[in-house]
N, CA, C and O of each residue as an XYZ file, in Angstrom:
272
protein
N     118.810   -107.998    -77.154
C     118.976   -107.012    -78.184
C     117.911   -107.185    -79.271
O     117.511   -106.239    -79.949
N     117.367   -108.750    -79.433
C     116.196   -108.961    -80.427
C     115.059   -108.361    -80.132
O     114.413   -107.781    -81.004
N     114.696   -108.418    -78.955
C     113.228   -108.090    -78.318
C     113.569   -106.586    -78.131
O     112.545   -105.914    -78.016
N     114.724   -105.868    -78.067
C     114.584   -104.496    -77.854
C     114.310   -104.076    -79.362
O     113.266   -103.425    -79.390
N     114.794   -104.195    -80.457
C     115.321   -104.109    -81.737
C     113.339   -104.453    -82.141
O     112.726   -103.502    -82.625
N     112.699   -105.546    -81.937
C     111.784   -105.723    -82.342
C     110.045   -104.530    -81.461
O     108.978   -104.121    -81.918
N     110.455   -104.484    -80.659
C     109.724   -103.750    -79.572
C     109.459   -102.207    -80.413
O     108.408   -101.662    -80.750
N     111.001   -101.761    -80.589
C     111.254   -100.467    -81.031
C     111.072   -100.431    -82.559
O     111.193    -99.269    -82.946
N     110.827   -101.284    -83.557
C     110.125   -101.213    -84.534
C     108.871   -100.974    -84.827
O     108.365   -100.270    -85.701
N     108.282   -101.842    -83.746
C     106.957   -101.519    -83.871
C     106.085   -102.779    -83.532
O     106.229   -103.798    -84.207
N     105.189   -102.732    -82.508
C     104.438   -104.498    -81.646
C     103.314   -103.472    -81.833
O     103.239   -102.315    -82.248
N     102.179   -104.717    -81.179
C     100.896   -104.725    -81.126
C     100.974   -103.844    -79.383
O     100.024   -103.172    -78.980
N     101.796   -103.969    -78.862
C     101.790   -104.177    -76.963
C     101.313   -102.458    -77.114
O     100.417   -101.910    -76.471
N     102.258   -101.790    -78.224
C     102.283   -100.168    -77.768
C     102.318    -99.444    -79.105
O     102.591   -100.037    -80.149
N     102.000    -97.994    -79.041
C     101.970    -97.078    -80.287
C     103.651    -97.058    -81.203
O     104.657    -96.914    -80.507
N     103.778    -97.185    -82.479
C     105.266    -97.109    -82.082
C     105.270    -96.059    -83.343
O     104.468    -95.750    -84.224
N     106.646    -95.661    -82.949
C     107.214    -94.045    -83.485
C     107.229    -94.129    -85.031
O     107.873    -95.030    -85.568
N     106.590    -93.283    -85.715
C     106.909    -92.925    -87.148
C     107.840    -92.740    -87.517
O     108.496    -91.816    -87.036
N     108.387    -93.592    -88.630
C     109.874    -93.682    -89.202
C     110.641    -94.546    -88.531
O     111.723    -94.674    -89.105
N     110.519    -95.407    -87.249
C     111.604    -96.129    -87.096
C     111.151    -97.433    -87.662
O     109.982    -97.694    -87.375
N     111.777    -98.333    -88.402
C     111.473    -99.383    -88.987
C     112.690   -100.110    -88.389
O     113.501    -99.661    -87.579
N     112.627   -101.817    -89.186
C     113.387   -102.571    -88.313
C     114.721   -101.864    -88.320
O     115.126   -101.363    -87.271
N     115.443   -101.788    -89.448
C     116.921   -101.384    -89.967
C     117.274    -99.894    -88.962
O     118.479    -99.817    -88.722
N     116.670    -99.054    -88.524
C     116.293    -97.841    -87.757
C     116.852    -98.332    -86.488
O     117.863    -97.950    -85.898
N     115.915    -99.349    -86.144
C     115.596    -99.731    -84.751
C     116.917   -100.964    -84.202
O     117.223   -101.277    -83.052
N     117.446   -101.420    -85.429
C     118.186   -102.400    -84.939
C     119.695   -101.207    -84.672
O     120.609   -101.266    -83.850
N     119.433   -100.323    -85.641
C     121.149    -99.673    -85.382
C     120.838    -98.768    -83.747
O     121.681    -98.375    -82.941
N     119.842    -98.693    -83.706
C     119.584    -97.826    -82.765
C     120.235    -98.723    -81.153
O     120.787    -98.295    -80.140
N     119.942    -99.691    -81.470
C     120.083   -100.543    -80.338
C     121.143   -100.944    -80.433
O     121.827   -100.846    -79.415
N     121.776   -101.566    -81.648
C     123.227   -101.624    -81.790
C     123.698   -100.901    -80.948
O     124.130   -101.324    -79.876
N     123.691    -99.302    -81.407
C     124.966    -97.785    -80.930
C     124.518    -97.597    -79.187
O     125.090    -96.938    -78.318
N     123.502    -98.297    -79.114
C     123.253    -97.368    -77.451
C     123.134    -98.542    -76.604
O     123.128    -98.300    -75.397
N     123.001   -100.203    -77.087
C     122.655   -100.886    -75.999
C     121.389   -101.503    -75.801
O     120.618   -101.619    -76.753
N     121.101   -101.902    -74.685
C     119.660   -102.012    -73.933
C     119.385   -101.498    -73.313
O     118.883   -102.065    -72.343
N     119.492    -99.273    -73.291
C     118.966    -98.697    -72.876
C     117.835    -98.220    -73.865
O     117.772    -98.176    -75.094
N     117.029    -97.904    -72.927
C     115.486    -97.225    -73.970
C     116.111    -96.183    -73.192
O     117.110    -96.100    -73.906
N     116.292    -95.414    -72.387
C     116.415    -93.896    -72.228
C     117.399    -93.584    -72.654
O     117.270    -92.362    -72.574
N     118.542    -93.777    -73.158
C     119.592    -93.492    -74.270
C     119.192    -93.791    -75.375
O     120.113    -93.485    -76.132
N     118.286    -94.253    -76.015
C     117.915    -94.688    -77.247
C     116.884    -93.158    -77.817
O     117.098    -92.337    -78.708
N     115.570    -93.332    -76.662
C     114.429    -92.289    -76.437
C     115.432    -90.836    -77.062
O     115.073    -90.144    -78.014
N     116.600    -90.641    -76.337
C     117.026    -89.581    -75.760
C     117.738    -88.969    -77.455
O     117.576    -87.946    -78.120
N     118.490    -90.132    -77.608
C     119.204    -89.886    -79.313
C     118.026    -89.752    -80.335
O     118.274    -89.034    -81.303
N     116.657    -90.383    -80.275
C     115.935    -89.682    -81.200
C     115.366    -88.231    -81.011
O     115.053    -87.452    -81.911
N     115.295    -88.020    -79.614
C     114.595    -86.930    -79.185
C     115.635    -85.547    -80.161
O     115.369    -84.554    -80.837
N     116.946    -86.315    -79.665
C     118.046    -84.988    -80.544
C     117.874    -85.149    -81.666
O     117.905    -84.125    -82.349
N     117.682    -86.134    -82.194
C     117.665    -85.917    -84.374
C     116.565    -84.891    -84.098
O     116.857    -83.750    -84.458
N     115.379    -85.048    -83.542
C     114.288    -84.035    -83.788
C     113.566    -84.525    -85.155
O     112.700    -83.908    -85.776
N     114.156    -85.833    -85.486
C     112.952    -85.921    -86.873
C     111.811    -86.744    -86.521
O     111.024    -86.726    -87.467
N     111.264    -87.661    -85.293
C     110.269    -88.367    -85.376
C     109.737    -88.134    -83.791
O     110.424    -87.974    -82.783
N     108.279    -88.173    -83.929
C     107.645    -87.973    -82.875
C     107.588    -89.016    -81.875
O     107.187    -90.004    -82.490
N     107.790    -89.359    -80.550
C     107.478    -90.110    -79.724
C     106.256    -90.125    -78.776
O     106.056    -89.200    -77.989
N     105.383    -91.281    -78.882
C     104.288    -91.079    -78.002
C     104.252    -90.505    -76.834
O     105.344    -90.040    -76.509
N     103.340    -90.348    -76.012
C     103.707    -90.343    -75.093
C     103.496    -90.841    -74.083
O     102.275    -90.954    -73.974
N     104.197    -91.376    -72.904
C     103.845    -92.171    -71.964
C     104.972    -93.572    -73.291
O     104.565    -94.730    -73.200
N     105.634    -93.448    -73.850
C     106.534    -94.746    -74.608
C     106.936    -95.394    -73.579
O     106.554    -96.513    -73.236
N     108.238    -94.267    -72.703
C     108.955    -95.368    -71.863
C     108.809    -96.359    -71.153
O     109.434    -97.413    -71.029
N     107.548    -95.753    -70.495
C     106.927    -97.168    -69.863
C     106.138    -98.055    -70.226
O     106.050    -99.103    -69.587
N     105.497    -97.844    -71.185
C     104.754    -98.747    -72.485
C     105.667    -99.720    -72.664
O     105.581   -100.896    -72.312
N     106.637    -99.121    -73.286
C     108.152   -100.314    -74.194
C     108.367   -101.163    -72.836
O     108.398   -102.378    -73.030
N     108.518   -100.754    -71.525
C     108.927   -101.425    -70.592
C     107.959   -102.643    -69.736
O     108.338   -103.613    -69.079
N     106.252   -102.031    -70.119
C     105.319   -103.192    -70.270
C     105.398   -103.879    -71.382
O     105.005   -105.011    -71.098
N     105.654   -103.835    -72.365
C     105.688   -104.927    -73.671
C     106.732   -105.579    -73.741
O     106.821   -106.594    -74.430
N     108.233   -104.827    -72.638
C     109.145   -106.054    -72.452
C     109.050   -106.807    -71.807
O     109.582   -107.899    -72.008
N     108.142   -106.463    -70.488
C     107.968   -107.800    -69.531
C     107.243   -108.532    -70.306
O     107.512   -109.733    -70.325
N     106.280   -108.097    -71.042
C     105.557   -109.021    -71.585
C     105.846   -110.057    -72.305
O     105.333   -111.173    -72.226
N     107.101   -109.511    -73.384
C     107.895   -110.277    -74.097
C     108.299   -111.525    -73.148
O     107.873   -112.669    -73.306
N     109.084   -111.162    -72.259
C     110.268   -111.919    -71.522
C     109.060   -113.021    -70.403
O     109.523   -114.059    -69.930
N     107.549   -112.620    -70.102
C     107.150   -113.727    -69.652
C     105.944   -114.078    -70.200
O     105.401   -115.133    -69.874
């Protein structure tokens, strides 16, 4: 939940989304888990911040990366 929470704030690995900061990113992960496509999906509905593109699989290279 740390490395998702930190990933989705914002790393060096990938572009990360305007406006989510840690406090953003930690509730985000709180309410949905360790899904990034339920996470992706609940910002996509606020409609207030842009997501790169090509994220999902970015976040999912900077987690392996994390984890080895």
């Amino acid at each position: 939940m740390l490395t998702f929470t930190c990933i989705l704030s914002g790393c060096d690995y990938l572009d990360s989304i305007k406006g989510i900061g840690f406090k953003k990113a930690h509730r985000l992960v709180y309410d949905n888990g360790a899904d990034i496509k339920q996470i992706l999906k609940k910002i996509r509905r606020e409609g207030k911040h842009l997501i790169p593109k090509d994220y999902e699989q970015t976040f999912e290279k900077a987690l392996l990366t994390f984890k080895f």
